[in-house]
C-alpha positions in Angstrom: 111.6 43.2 164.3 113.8 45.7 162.0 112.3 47.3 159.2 114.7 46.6 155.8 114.9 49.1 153.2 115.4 48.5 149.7 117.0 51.7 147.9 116.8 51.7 143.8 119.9 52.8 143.0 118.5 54.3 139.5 116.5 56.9 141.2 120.2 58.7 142.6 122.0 59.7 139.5 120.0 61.0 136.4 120.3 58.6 134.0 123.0 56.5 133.5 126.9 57.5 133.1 129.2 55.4 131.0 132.8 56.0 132.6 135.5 57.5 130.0 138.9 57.4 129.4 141.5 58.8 132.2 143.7 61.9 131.5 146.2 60.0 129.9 144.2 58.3 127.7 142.8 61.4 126.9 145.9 63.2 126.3 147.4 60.3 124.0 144.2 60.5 121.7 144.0 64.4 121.9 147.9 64.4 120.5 146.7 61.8 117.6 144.2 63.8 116.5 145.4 67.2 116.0 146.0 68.2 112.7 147.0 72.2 112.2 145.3 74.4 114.7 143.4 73.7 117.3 140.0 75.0 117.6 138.4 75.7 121.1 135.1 76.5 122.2 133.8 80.2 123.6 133.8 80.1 127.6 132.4 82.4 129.6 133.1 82.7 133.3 130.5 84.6 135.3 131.7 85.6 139.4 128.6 85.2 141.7 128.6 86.0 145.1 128.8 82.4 146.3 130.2 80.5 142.9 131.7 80.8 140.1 129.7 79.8 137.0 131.8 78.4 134.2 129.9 77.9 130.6 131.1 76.0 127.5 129.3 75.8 124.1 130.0 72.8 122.9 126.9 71.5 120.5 126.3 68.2 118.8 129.0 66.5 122.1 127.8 63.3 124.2 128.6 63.9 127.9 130.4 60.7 128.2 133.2 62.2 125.8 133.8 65.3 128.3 136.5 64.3 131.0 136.8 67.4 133.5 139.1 67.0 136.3 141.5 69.4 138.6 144.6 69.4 140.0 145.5 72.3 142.7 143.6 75.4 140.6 143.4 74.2 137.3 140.4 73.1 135.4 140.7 70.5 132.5 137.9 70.2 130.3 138.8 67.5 127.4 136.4 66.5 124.8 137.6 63.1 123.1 135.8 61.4 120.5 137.1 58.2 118.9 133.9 57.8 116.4 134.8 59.5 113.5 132.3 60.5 110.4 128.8 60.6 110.5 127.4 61.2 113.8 124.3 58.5 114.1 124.3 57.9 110.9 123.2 61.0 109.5 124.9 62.0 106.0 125.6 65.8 106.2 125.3 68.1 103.7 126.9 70.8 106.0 128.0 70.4 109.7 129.5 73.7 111.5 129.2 73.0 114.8 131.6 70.0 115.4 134.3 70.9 117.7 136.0 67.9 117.7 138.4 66.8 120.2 139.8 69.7 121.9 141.1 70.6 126.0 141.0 73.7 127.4 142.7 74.7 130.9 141.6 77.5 133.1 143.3 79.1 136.0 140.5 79.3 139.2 140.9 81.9 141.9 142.5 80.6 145.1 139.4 80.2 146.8 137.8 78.2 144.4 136.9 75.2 146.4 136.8 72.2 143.8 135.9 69.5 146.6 132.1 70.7 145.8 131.9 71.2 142.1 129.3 70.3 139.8 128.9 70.1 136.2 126.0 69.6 134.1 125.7 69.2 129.7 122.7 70.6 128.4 121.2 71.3 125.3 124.9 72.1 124.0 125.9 73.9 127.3 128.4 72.3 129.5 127.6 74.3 132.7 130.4 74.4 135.7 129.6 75.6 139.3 132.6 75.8 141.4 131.5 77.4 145.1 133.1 80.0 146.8 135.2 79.1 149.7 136.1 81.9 152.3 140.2 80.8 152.4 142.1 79.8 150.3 142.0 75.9 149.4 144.2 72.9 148.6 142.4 71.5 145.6 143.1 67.6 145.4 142.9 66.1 142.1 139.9 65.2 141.1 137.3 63.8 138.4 134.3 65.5 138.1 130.9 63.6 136.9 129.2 65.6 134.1 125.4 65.2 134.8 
């Protein structure tokens, strides 16, 4: 007699991930809300021997407003929120670290391999790892799941 398994599909993914808007929603609602300049968060990009580490600092952001995708070797990070004023209902007296809704494209070296990417949001830090591939690569477009 076969032996069934029963998977709980909760244990895969660390906690739970709320889809977002495409990138042309995202676009549309980035053009609405800019207002003068645009201000964009540090990045630092760190070459390992087998990645490349790409870091954010985006504080006081929920990982379901950060879309990241490619296409070819470009990497789009948007951050789009549609909430406006207090965050969870805090009144501030001051609040500096609100980035708002911004995008941000950077150029990856030709053997950037995208197919394997990963991106993680943590404690402020949106974290990218894009390994190391030994040709060059055809990127395809893709979306990328922040964890």
């Amino acid at each position: 007699m076969p032996q069934e398994y029963t998977y709980d599909c909760s244990t895969i993914y660390p906690g739970v991930f709320v889809p977002m808007m495409d990138e042309a929603e995202a676009s549309r609602e980035l053009k609405c809300s800019y207002h003068g300049e645009a201000i964009t968060p540090p990045v630092n990009v760190i070459e390992l021997p087998e990645a490349y580490n790409i870091e954010f600092s985006i504080p006081g952001v929920s990982r379901e407003n950060i879309l990241i995708h490619t296409e070819g070797n470009i990497l789009s990070v948007f951050v789009v929120r549609k909430k406006r004023g207090a965050i969870n209902g805090e009144d501030f007296k001051m609040h500096e670290f609100n980035y708002g809704n911004f995008d941000r494209h950077i150029i990856l070296p030709d053997k950037a391999d995208t197919v394997f990417l990963s991106a993680e949001y943590k404690a402020g830090i949106l974290r990218i790892i894009i390994p190391k591939s030994i040709y060059p690569t055809k990127n395809p477009h893709s979306r990328v799941v922040v964890y």
